[in-house]
MARPADREN-617089 format. One record per residue: residue in one letter; x negated, y, z negated of N, C-alpha, C in turn. Coordinates in steps of 0.2 Angstrom, whole numbers. Atoms other than C-alpha are relative to their C-alpha. Last residue first. Layout:
! residues N
A, X, Y, Z, X, Y, Z, X, Y, Z
...
***
This chain:
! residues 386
X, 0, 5, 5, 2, -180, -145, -6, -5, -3
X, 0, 4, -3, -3, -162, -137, 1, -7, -5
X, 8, 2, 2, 3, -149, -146, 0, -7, 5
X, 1, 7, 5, 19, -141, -139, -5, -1, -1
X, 1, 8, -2, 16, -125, -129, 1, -5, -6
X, 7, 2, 0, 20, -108, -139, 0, -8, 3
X, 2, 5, 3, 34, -99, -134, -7, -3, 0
X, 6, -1, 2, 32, -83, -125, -1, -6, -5
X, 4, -1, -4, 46, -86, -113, -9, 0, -4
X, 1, 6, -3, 59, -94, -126, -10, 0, 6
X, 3, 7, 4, 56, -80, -137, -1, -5, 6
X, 5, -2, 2, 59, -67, -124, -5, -4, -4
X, 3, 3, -7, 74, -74, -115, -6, 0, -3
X, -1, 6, -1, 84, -73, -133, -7, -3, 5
X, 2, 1, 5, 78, -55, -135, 0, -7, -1
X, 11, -1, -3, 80, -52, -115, 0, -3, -10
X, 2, 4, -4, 100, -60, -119, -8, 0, 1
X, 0, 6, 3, 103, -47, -130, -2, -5, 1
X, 6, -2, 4, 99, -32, -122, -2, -7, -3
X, 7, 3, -5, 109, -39, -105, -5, 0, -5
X, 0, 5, 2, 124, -40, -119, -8, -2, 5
X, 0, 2, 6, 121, -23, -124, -2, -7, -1
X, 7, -2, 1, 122, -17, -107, -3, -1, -6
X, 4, 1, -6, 138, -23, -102, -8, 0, -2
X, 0, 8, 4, 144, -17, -120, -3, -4, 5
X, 6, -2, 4, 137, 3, -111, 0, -9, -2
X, 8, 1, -2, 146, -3, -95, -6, 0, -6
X, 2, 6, -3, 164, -7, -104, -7, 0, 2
X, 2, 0, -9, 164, 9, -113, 0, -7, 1
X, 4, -5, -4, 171, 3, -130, -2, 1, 9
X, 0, -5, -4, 179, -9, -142, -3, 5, 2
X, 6, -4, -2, 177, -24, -153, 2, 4, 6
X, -3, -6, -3, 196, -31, -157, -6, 6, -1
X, 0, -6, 7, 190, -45, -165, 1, 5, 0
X, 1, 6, 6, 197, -59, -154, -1, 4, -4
X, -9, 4, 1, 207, -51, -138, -3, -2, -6
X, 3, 7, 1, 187, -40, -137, 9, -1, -1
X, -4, 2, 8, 193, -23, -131, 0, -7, 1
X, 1, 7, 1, 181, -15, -114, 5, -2, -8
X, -1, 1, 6, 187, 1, -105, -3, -8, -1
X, 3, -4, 4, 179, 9, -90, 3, -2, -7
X, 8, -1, -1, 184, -3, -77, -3, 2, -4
X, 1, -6, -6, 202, -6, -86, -7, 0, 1
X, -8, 0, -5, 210, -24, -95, -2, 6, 5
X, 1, -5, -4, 191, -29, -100, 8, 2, 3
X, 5, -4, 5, 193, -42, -112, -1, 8, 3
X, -3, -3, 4, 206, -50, -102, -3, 5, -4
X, -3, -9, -5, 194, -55, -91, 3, 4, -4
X, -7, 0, -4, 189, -66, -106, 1, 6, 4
X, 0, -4, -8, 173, -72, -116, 9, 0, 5
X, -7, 2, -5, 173, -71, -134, -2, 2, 9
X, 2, 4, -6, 155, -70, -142, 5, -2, 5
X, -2, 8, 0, 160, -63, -157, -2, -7, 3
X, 0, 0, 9, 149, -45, -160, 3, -8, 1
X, 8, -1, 2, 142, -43, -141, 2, -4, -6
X, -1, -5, 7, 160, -49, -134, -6, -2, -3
X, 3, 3, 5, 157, -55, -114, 1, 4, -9
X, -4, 4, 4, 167, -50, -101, -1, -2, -7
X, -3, -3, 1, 153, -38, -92, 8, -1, -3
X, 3, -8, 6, 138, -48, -95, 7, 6, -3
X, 0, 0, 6, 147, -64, -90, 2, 7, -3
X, -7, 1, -1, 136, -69, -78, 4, 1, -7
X, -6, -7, -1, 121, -57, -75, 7, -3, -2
X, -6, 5, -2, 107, -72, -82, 5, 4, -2
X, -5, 3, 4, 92, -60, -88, 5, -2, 6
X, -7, -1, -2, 77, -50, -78, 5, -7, -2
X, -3, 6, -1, 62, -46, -89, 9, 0, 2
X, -6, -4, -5, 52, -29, -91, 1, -8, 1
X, -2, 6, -3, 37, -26, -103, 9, -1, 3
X, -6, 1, 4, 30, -8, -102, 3, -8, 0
X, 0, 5, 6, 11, -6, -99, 10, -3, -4
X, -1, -3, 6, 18, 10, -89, -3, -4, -8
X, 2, -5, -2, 13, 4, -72, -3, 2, -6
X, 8, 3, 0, 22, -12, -74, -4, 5, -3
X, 1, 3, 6, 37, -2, -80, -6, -2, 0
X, -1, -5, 3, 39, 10, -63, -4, -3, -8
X, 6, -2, 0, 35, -6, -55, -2, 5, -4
X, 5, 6, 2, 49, -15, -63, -3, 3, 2
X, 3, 2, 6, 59, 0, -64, -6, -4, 0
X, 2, -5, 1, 57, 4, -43, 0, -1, -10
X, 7, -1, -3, 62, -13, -39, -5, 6, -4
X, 2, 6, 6, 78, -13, -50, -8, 0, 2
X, -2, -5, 8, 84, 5, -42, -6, -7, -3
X, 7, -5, 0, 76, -5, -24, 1, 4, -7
X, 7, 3, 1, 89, -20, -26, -7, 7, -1
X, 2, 2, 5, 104, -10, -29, -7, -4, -3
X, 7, 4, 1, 101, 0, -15, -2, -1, -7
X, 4, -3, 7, 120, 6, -11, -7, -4, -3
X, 4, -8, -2, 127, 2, 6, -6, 1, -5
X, 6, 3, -4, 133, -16, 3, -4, 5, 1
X, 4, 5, 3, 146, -10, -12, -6, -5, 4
X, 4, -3, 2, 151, 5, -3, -5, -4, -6
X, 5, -1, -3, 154, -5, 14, -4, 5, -8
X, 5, 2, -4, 165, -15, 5, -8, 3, 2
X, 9, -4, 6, 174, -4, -7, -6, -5, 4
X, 3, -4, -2, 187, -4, 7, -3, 2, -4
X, 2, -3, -7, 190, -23, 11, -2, 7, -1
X, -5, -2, -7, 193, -28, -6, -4, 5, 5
X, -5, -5, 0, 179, -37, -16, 4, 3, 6
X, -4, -1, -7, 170, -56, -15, 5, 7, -4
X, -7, -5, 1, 155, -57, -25, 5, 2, 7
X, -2, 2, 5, 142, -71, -22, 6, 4, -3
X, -2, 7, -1, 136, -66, -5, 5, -4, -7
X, -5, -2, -6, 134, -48, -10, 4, -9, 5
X, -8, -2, 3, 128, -51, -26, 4, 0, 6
X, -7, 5, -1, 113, -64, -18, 7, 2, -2
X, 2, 2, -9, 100, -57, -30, 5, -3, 2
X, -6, -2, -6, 107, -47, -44, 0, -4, 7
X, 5, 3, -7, 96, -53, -59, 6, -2, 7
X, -4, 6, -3, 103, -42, -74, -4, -4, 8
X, -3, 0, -6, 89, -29, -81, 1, -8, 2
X, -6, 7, -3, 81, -31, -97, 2, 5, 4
X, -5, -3, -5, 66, -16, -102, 5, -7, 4
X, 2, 3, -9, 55, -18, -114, 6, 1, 2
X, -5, 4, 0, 54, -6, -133, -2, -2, 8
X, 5, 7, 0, 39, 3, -139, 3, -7, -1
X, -3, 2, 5, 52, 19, -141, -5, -6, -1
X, 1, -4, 6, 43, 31, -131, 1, -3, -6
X, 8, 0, 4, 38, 17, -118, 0, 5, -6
X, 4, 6, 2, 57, 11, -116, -7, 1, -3
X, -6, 3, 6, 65, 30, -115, -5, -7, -5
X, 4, -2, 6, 50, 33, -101, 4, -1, -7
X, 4, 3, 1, 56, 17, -90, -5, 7, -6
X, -1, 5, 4, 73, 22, -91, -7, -2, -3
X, -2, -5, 6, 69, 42, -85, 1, -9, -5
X, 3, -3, 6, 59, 35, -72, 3, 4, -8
X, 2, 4, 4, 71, 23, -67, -7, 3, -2
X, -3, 3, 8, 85, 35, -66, -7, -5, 0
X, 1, -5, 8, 73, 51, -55, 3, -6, -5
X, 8, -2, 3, 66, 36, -42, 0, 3, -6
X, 3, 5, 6, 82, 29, -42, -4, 2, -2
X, -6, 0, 3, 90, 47, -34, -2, -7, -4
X, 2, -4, 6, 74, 50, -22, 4, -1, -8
X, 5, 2, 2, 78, 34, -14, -3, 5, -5
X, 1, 7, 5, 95, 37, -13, -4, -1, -4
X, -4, -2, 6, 91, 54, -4, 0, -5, -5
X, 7, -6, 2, 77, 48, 8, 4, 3, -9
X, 4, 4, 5, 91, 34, 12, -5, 2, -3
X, -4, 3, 8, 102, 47, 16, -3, -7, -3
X, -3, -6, 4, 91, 58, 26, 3, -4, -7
X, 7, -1, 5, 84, 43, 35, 1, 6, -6
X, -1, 4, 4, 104, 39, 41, -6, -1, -5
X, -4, 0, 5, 105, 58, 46, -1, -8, -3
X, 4, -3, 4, 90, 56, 58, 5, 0, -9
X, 7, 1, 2, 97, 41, 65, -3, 4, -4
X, -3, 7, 5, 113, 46, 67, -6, -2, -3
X, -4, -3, 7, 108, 64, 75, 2, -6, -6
X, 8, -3, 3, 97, 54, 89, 0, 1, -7
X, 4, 7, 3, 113, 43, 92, -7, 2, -2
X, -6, 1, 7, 124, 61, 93, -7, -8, -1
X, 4, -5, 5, 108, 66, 107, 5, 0, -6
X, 5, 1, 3, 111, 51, 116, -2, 4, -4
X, 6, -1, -6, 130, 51, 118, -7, -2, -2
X, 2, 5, -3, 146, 42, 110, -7, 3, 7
X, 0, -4, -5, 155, 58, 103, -4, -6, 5
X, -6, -1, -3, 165, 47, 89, -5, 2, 11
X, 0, 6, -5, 149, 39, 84, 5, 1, 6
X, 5, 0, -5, 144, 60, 79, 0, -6, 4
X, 0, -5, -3, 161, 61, 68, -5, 0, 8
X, -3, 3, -7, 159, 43, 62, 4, 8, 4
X, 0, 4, -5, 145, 49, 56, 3, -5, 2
X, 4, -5, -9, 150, 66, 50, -4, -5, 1
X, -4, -3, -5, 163, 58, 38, -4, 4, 6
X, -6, 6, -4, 153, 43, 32, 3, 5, 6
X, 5, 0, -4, 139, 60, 25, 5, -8, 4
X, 0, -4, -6, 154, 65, 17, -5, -1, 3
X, -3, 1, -2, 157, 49, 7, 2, 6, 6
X, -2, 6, -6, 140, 47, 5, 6, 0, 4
X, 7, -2, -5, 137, 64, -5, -1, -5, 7
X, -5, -7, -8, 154, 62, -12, -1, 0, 5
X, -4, 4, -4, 146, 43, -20, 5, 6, 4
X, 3, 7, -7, 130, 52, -25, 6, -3, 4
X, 5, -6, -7, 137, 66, -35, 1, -5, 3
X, -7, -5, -3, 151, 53, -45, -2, 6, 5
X, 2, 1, -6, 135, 40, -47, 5, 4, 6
X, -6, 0, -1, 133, 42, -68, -2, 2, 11
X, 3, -4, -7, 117, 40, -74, 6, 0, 3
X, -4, 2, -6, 124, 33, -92, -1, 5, 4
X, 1, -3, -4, 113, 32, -110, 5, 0, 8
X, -5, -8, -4, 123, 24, -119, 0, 4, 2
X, -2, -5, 5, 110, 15, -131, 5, 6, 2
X, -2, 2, 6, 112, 1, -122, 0, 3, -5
X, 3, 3, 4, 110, 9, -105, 2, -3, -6
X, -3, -2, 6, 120, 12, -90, -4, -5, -5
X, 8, 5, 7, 112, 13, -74, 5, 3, -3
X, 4, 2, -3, 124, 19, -56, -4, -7, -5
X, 2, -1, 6, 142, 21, -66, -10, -1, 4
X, -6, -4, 3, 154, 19, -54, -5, 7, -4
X, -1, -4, -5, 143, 7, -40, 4, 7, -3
X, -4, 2, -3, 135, -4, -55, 3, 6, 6
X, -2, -4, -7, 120, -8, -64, 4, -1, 2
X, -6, 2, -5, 119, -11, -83, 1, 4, 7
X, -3, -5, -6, 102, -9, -91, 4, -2, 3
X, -4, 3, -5, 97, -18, -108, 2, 6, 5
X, -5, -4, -3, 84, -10, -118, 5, -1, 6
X, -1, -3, -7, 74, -20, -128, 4, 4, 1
X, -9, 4, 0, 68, -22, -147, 2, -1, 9
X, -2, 1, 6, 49, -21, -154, 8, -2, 0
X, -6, -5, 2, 40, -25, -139, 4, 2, -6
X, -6, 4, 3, 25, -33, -139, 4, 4, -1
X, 0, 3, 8, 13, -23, -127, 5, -4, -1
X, -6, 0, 2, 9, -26, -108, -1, 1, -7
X, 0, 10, 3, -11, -24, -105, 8, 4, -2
X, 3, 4, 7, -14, -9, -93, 7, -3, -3
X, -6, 1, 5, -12, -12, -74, -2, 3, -5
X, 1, 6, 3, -28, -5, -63, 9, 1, -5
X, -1, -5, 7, -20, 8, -49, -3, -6, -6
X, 3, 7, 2, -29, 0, -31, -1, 4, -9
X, 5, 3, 3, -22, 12, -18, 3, -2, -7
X, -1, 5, 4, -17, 12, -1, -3, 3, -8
X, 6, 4, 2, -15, 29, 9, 1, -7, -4
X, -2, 4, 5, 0, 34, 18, -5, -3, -2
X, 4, 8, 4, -4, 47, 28, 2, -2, -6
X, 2, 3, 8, 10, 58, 35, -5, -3, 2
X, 6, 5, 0, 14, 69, 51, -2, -1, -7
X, 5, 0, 4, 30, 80, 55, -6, -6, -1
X, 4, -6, -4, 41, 80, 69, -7, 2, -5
X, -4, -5, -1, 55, 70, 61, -5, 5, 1
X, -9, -1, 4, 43, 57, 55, 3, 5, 5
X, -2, -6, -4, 24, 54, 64, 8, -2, 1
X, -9, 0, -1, 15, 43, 52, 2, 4, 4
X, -2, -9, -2, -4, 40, 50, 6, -2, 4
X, -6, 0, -5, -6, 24, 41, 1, 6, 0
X, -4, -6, 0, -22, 23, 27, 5, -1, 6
X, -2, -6, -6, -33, 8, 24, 5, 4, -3
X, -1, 4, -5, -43, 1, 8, 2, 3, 4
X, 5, 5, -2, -46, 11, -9, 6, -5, 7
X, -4, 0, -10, -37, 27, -14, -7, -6, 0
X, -5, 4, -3, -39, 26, -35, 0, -3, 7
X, 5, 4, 4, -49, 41, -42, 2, -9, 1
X, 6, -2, 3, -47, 53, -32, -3, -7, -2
X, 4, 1, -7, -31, 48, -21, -6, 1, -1
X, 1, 8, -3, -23, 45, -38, -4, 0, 6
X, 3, 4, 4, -28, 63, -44, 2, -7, 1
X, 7, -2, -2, -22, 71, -28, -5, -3, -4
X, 2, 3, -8, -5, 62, -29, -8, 0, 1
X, -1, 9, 2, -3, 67, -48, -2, -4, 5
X, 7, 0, 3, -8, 88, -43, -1, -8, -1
X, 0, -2, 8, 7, 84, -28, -6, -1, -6
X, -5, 4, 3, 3, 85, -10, -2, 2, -7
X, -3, -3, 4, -4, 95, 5, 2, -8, -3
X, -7, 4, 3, -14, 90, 19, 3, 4, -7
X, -3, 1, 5, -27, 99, 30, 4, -3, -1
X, -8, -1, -1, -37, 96, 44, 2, -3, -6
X, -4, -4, 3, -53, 99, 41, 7, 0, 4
X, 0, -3, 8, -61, 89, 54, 3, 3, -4
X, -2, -7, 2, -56, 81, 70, -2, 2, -8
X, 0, -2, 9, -66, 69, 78, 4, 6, -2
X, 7, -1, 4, -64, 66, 97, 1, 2, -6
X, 2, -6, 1, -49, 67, 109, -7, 3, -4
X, 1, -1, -5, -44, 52, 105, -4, 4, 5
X, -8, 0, -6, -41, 54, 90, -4, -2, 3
X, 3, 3, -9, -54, 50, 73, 6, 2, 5
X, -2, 3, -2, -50, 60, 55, -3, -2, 9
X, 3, 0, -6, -58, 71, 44, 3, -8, 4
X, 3, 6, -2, -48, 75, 30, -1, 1, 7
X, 0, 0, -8, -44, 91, 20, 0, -10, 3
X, -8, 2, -2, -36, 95, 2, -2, 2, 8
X, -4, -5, -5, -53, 103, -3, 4, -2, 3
X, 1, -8, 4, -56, 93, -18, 2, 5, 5
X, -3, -5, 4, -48, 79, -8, 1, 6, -5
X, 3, -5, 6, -60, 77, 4, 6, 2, -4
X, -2, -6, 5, -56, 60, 12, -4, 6, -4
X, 4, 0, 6, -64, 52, 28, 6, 5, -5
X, -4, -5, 5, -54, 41, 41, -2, 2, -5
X, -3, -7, -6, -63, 34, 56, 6, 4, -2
X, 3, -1, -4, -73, 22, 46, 0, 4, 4
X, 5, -7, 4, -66, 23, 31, -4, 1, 5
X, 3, 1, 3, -50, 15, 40, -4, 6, -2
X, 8, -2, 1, -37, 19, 49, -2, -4, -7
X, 6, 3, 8, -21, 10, 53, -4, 3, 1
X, 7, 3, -2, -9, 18, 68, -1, -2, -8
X, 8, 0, 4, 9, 20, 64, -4, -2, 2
X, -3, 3, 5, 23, 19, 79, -8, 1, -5
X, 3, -2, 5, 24, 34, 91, -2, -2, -7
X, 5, -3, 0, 25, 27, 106, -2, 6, -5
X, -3, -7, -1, 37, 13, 100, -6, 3, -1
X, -2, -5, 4, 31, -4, 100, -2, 7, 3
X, 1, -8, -6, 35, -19, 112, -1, 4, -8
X, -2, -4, 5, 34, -37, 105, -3, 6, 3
X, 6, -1, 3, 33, -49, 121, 3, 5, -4
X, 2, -4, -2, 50, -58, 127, -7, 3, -3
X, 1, 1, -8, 59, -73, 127, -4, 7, 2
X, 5, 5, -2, 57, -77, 108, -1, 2, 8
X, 8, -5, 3, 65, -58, 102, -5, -7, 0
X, 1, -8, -1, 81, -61, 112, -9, -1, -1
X, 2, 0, -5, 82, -79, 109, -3, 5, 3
X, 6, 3, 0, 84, -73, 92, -4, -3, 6
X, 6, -2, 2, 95, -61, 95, -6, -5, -2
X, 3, -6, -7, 108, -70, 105, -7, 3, -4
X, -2, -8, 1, 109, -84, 91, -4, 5, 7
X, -6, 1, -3, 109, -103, 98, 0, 8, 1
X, 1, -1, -6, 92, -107, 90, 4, 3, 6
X, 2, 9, 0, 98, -103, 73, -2, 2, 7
X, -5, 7, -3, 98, -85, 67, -2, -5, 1
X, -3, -1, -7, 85, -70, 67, 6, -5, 2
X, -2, -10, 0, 81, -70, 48, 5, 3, 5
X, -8, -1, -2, 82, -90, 48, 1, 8, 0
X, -3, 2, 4, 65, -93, 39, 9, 3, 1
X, 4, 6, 3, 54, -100, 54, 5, 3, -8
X, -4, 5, -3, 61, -85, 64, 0, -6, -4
X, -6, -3, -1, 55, -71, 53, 4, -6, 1
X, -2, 1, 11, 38, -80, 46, 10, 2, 2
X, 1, 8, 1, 36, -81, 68, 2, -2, -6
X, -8, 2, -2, 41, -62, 68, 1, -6, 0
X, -6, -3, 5, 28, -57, 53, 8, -2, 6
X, -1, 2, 9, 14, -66, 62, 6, 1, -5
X, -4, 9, -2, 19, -60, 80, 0, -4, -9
X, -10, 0, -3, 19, -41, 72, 1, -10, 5
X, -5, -2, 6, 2, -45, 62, 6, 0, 1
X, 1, 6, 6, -8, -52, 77, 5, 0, -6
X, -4, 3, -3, -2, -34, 87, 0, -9, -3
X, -5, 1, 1, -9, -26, 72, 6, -3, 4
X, -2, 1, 5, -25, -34, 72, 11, 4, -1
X, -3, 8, 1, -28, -30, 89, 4, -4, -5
X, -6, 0, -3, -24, -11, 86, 1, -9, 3
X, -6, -2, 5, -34, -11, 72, 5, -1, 6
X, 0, 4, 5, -49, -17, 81, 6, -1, -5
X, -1, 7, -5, -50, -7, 97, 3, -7, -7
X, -5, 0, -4, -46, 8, 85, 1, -6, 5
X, -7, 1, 8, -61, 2, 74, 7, 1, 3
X, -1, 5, 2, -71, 4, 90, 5, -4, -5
X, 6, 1, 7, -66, 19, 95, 2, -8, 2
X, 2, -1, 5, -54, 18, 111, -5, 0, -4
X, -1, -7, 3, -55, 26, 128, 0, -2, -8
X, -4, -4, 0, -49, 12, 139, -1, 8, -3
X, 1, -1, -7, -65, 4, 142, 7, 4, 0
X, 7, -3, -3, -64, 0, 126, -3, 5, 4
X, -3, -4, 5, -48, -7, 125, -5, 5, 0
X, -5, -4, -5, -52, -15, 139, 2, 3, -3
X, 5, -6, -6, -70, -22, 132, 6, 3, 2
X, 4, -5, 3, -60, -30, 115, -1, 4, 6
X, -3, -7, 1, -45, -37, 125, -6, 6, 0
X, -3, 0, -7, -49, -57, 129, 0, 10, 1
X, 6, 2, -5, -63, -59, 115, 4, 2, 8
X, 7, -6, 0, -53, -49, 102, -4, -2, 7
X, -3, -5, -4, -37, -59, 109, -5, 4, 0
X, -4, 1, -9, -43, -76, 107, 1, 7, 1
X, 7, 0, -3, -52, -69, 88, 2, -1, 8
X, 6, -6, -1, -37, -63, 82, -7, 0, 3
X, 6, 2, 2, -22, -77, 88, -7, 6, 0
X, 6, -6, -2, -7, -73, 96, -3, -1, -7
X, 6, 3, 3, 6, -88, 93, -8, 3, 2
X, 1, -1, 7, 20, -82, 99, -3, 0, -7
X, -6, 1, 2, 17, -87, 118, -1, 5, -8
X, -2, 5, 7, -1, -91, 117, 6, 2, 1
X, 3, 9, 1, -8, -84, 136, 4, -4, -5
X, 0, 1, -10, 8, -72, 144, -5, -6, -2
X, -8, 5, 0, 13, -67, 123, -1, -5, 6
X, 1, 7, 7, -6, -63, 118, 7, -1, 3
X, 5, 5, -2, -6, -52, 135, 0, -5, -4
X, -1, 4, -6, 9, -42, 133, -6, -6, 2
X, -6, 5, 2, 6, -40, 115, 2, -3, 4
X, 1, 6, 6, -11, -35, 119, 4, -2, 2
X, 5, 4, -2, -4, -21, 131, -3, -6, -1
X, -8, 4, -6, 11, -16, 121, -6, -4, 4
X, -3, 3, -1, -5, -9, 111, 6, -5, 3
X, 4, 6, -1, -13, -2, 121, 2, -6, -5
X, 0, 3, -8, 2, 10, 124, -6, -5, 1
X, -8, 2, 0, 4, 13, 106, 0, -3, 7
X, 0, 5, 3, -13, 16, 105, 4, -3, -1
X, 4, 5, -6, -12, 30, 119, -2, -7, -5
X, -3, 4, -6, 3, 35, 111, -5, -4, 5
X, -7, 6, 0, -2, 37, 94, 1, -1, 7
X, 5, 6, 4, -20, 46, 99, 6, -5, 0
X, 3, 7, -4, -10, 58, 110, -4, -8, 1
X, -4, 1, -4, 1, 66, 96, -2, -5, 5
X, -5, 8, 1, -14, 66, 87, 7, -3, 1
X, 6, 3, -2, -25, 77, 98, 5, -6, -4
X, 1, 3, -6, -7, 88, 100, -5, -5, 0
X, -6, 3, -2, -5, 91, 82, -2, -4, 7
X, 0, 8, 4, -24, 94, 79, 6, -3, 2
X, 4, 1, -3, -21, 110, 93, -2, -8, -3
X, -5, 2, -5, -5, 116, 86, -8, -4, 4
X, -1, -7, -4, -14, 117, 68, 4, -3, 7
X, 2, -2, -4, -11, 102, 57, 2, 4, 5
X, 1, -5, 0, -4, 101, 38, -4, 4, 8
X, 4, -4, -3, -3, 83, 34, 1, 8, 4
X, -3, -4, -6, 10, 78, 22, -7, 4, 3
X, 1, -5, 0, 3, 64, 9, 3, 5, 7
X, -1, -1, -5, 10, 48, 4, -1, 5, 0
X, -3, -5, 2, 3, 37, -9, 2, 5, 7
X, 1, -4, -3, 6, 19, -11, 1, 7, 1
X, -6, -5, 1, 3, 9, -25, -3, 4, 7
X, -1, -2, -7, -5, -10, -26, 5, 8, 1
X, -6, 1, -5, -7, -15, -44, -1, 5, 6
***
């Protein structure tokens, strides 16, 4: 499997500037291409038409070859990824302002938007926690990086294909690829059903429960100081939005990452799988009142479920997602299903046998239940041929 790893580079004032320069004079050859592949083919840039229109200018501009290379290829890749866009309704129907938008123009990128290297103009020493890198400017050596002992060892023995040099909030990253091998799923012995919701984040069947009462403060004062900064209506309050809304996704994202490692190591201790409900299309299929809206479209329940499953791949764990309807009306022991069942969010009382409990944890009982059911089915053995 595919995992990316993300290191923080450490360069002097003098590396900083050489790669400061590299991104925008890349950035600016790029725009260049994209002006050009949109002026011959429209949105329909093509890699060999453009290497043959471009390569010498790029060239002749100053870049490496591999930089001439990369930077065609990613203008290729941004029409290819906007055409998939329009072709599945991303951008609206013909009619929509943005879509017309982003057909009547060429694809612009920001001058400090990731470059691609290779091994060709990007080498690792991880034992010395350096790399030697290509600019503009000419080779840079030894310029360090920092990162975690687990990082250093995947980057060791794993790092295969390019790398993406980033320039965040004034800092600089590489993103390396690399090429983790799976191992082999085992047979479970029982599962572990996982109940996601916005009160309770993950609540498991053994009752485990990640609760989201920090998280939902921590958003609901981070709401008040941006409509504090929309109020002020300038450019350096629209800098502040920005920086604050990577903050709060950088938070979230640390915040699944600690619940679904803590679920997926529970599952491999026990040599049990992992259910999870299949939430795609909640937002379009759930209608709630006007001011749990924005905290029921905010919150990344698809990336927590994401982060398991890979988290589980990773782990040998097996991991299957079950049929959500239900889950939280439903009685484990009877089978009764009734709103009723549920009179408060936090309480479940079956009307038929008078089972009772947390509502999320029984939530999560019945997702267990269901993978034990889905489980068979799934691994069933072919019929004989007649």
């Amino acid at each position: 499997m595919k995992l990316v790893v993300q290191v923080k580079l450490l360069p002097t004032p003098e590396q900083a500037a050489a790669l400061t320069d590299t991104l925008h004079q890349v950035n600016i050859a790029a725009n260049h291409v994209a002006a050009l592949a949109f002026e011959k083919f429209g949105l329909r840039g093509r890699e060999l038409p453009l290497r043959t229109l471009c390569y010498g200018d790029l060239k002749a501009g100053g870049l490496g070859a591999q930089a001439a290379q990369h930077v065609i290829k990613r203008v290729v890749d941004a029409y290819t990824t906007l055409r998939a866009g329009i072709r599945n309704g991303g951008l609206g129907g013909p009619r929509f302002k943005r879509r017309r938008k982003a057909e009547s123009k060429p694809i612009a990128f920001r001058p400090d938007a990731a470059h691609t290297y290779d091994d060709r103009c990007l080498s690792w020493q991880v034992d010395a926690g350096t790399v030697s890198i290509w600019t503009v400017a000419g080779r840079r050596k030894h310029l360090r990086f920092t990162c975690s002992p687990d990082q250093a060892k995947t980057l060791a023995a794993h790092r295969k294909g390019e790398s993406d040099l980033v320039h965040r909030d004034g800092k600089w990253f590489l993103l390396a690829t690399c090429e983790v091998p799976e191992p082999e799923v085992f047979e479970p012995v029982d599962w572990v059903g996982v109940d996601r919701g916005i009160v309770n984040l993950a609540t498991t069947s053994d009752g485990d429960n990640h609760r989201g009462r920090r998280l939902a403060r921590y958003r609901r004062w981070q709401a008040r100081k941006r409509a504090e900064l929309q109020a002020k209506r300038t450019r350096a309050a629209a800098r502040r939005l920005k920086k604050r809304a990577r903050r709060e996704a950088r938070h979230a994202r640390h915040v699944n990452h600690t619940i679904s490692k803590q679920v997926v190591a529970v599952a491999a201790h026990t040599g049990r799988g992992i259910a999870l409900e299949e939430l795609s299309g909640i937002r379009a299929r759930v209608t709630v009142p006007r001011d749990q809206r924005a905290c029921l479209s905010s919150w990344p329940f698809h990336q927590l479920g994401a982060f398991i499953a890979y988290k589980a791949r990773r782990a040998g764990v097996p991991f299957i997602t079950v049929d959500p309807a239900y889950t939280s009306q439903r009685c484990p022991r009877c089978g009764h299903i009734a709103q009723a069942n549920r009179p408060a969010r936090d309480r479940f009382c079956c009307r038929r046998c008078g089972l009772a409990g947390p509502a999320d944890v029984v939530a999560g009982v019945n997702v267990r239940d269901r993978a034990r059911s889905a489980w068979v089915f799934v691994n069933m053995p072919d019929p004989a041929p007649a």
